[in-house]
N, C-alpha and C positions, 0 to 999 in steps of 0.2 A: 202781749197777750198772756193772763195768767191765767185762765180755763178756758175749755169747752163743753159744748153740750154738743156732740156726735150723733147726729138724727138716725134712728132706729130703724125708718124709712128709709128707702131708696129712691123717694121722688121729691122727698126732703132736704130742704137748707141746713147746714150743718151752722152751728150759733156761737160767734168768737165773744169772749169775755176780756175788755179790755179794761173797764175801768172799776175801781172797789167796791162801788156799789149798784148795781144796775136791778132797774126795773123792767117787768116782760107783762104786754098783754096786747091789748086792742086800741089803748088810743095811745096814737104818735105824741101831741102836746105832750103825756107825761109818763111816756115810757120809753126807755132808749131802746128796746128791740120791740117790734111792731109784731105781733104772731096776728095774721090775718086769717082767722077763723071764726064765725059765729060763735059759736061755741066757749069762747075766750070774755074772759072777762075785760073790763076796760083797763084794770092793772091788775094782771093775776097773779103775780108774786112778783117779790125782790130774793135776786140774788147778792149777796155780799160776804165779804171777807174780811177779816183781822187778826194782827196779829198775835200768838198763843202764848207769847211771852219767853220762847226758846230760841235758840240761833242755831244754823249748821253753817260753819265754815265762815262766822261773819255773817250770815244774812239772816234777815228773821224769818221766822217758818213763822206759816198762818194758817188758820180755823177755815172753813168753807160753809156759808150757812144758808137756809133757803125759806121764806117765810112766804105762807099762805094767804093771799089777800083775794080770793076769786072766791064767787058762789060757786061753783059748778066742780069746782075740787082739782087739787093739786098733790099728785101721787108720786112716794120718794118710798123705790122698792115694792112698788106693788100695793103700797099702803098709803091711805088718804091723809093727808097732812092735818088737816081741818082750820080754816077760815081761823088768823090771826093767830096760828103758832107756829113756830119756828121749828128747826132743827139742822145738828149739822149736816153736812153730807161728804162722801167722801170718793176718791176713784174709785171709779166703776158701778156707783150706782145710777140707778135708772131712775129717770126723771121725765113723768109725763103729766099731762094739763089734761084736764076733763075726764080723760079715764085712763083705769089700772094698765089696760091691755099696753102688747111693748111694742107690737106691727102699724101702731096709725103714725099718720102725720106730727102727732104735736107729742112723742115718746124720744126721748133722746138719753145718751148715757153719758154722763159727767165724765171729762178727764182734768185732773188736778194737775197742772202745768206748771205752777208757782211753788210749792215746794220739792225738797231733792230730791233725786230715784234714789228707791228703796233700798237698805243693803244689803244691794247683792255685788257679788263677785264678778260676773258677766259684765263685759264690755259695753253690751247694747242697751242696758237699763240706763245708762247716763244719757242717749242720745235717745231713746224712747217710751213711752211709755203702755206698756202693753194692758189689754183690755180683755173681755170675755170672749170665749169658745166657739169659732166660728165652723169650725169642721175636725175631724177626727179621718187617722190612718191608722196603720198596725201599729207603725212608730213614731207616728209622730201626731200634733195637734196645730192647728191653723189657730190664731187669734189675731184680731183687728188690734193694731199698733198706731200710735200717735208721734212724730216725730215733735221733739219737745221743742229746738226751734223754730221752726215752722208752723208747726200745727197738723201739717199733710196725715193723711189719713192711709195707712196702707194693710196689710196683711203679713201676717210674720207665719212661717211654715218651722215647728220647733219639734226638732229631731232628738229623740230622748239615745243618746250615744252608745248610753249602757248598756239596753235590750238587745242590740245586734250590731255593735260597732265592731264586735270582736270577730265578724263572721265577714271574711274579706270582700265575697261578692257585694253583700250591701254596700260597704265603703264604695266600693267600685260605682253600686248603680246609683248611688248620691252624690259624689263628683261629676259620674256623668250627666245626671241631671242638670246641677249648676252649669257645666260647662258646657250645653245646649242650650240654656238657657239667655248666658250670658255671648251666644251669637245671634239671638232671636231678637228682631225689633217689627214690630208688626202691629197695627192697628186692632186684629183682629184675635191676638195671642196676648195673654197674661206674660205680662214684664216682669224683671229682676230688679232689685233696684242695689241693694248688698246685701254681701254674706257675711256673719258674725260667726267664729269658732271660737268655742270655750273647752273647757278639759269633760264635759257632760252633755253639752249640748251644742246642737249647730240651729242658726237661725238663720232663715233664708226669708229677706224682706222681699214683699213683693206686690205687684198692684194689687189692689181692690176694687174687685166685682163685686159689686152691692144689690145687682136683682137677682139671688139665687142661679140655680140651676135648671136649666132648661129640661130635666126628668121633672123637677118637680112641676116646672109650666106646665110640662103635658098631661103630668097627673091630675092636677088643677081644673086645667083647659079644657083636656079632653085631645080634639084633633085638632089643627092648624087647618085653617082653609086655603084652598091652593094658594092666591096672593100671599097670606101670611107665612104659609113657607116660602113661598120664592126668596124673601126678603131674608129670612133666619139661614137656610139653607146657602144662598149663594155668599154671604158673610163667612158663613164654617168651609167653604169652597177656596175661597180668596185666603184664609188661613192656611188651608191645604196644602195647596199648591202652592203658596211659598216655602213648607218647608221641606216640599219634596224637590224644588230647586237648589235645597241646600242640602238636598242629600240626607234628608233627616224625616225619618220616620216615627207618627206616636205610638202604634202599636196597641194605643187602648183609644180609641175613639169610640164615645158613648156620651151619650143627652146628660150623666152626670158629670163628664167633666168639660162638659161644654156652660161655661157660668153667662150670667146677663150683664150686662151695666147700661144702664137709660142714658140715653142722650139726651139734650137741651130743652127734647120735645118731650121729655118721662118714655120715647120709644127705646126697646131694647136693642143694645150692639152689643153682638157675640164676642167670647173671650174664652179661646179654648186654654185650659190647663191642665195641670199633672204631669209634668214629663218624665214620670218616675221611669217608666219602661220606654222612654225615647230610646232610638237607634241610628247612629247616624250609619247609614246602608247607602253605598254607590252602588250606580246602576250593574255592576260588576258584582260585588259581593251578595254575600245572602244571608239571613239570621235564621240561626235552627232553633233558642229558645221558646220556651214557655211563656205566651204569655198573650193579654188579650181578656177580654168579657167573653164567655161562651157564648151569650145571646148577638155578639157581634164579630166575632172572629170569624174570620176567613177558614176556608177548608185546607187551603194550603200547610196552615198551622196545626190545623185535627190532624192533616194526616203526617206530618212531621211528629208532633208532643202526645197526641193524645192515642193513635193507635199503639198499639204494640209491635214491636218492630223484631221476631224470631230469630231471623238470619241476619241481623246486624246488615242488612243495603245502608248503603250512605244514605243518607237524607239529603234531601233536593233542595232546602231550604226556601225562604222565602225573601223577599223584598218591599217595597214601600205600596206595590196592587195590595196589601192587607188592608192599610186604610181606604182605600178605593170602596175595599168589600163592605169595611165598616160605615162608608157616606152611604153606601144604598138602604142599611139597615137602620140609619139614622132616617132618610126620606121617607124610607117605609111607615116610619114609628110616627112621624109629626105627620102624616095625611092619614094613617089611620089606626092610630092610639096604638095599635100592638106589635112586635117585632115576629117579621117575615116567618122564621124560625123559631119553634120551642126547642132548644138543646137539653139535651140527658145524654149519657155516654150511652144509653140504651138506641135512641133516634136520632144519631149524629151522623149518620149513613143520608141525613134529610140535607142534610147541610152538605156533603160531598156528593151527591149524585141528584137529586131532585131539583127543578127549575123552582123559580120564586111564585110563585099564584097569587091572583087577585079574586078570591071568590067569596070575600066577607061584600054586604051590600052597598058601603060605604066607597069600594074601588066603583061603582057606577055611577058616582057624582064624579071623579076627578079623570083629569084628560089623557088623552091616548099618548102624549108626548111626557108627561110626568111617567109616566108606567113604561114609557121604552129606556126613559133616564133611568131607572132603576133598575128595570135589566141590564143594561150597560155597564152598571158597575156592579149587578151579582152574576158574572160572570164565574163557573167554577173554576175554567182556564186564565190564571192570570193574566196571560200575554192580550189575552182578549178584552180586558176589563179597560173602558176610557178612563183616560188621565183626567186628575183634579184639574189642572191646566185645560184640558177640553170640554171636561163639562163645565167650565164658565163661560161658553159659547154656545153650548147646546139650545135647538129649538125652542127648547121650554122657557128659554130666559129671554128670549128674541122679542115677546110683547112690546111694543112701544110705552103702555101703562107702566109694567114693569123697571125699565131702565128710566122712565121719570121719575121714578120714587124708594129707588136703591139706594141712592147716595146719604149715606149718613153722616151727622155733622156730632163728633162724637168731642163730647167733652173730659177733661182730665179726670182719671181718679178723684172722689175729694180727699 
């Protein structure tokens, strides 16, 4: 395989290029890849390749070219080719059929496989080829990455070393990440796959969730109807409570770092990630830092980091009931679009002493058994708050509907 064309999609075939000259459109007879859509012409371009007349290392480096043979238009970069002319193309451009846009089905982004990584000094340019911008942090940036053997499609996490490597605690909580990560094997958790360190940066490969973020679903959405949380919801549960068996707490549980990936059926299976502010916490210990979404953090943490503390009292710290707090604020959000609590350090007194209420119009459609699950885990008394482990047997999940249509048949990263 000397290219690919990376579907843009997440309900899309991702398109191996194995021979030098391949044709793509709608009829089988005389095109080696078949794009079954209306909208496709019978042969809506050829892709092909030759070589540029240089070598690296003994082997000949080659051109990558794309020539327009459809009515209905053939777009390289957002721009229309136009019916019988060519042009080259190169990594990372975007390549779609019928139209500019880069979210349909027939939008995919070229990766150049058959010539050598770039040069750079980095380790993991020889074994991968990295792609465009898929997320953003203080320090670091996510991009979709191509393993040049294979072809496997994953996510590289690239930690820019300089901005805060010099500041010990970071070091510390980026080790600690990898080294939680690399205990986690989970259906329902974003995997590890390896770690690249260079004198500037650290790459941290890792699966690929390709249906966004479930903030942005519900932004989208709107609200979840009770079945369709059950299903979203008892997935982020079975996550859970695996890792509070291993003594390991996320500490930021929120609908953005809960990602999607479609299973066989284009249905979404949860994939929590970020374990930047993971903690591993026995049932013994407690964590006093900072840390958490205000719109989902427990009280226990207000009153730890965020009050002011006069007389120096020890701090009580906290334990792995913080994500407890955070699953109720998450059911709250998917049944009805907005979180339980507005935090400000002004009405943070809401979050430490006030019960949860249902009195937007929307809590008189959904059932008396979802709304006791939710009290259950915003509990202010941790001790009191049910384990992720027991609400996976709670009332509300008991439907016989329900456990016939949980089971998901999830397929690999592509």
């Amino acid at each position: 395989m000397w290219g690919k064309l990376v579907a843009n999609n997440s309900l899309s075939s991702h398109i191996d290029l194995y021979e030098d000259d391949i044709s793509l459109g709608r009829n089988p007879r005389k095109c080696k890849v078949v794009l079954h859509d209306p909208t496709i012409s019978g042969i809506h371009c050829r892709i092909f390749r030759a070589t540029d007349g240089h070598f690296y290392n003994g082997a000949p480096k080659y051109l990558v070219k794309i020539t327009d043979l459809s009515s209905n238009g053939t777009f390289v970069k957002g721009n229309l080719l136009g019916k019988g002319r060519t042009t080259i193309i190169s990594n990372d451009d975007i390549i779609s059929f019928t139209s500019p846009r880069t979210n349909t089905g027939l939008s995919f982004t070229f990766a150049d496989m058959s010539n050598p990584p770039p040069e750079e000094t980095d380790e993991i340019y020889k074994n991968y080829i990295l792609q465009g911008i898929i997320g953003t942090g203080n320090f670091s940036v996510v991009k979709r990455c191509i393993r040049r053997d294979t072809g496997q499609v994953y996510a590289v996490k690239i930690i820019d070393k300089k901005k805060f490597w010099h500041i010990g605690k970071n070091r510390n909580q980026i080790q600690s990440e990898i080294n939680i990560l690399k205990q986690i094997k989970h259906k329902h958790i974003i995997g590890i796959i390896e770690v690249y360190d260079s004198e500037r940066h650290m790459y941290i490969i890792l699966e690929l969730a390709s249906g966004g973020d479930l903030f942005d679903k519900i932004k989208n959405k709107g609200i979840y109807s009770e079945r369709e949380t059950k299903i979203v919801f008892f997935q982020i549960l079975e996550a859970v409570a695996y890792l509070h068996n291993l003594n390991i707490t996320h500490r930021d549980l929120k609908p953005e770092n809960i990602l999607l990936h479609p299973n066989c059926r284009g249905e979404p299976v949860i994939k929590i990630s970020d374990f930047g502010l993971a903690k591993i916490i026995s049932d013994k210990d407690k964590a006093t830092t900072l840390c958490g979404t205000p719109l989902y953090v427990a009280p226990e943490i207000i009153k730890n980091c965020f009050n002011n503390n006069p007389n120096n009292v020890p701090l009580s710290g906290y334990g792995k009931e913080v994500d407890v707090w955070s699953l109720g604020c998450i059911l709250y959000v998917l049944l009805s679009g907005r979180p339980p609590f507005d935090f400000d350090k002004v009405s943070s007194h809401k979050v430490l002493e006030e019960p949860v209420t249902f009195d937007l119009p929307i809590w008189g459609s959904v059932s008396n058994e979802a709304k006791e699950l939710i009290n259950k885990f915003l509990q202010h008394d941790p001790k009191k708050r049910l384990s992720a482990r027991d609400a996976l047997i709670d009332k509300w999940f008991s439907s016989d509907q329900f456990y016939r249509t949980r089971t998901e048949v999830v397929t690999p990263s592509p």
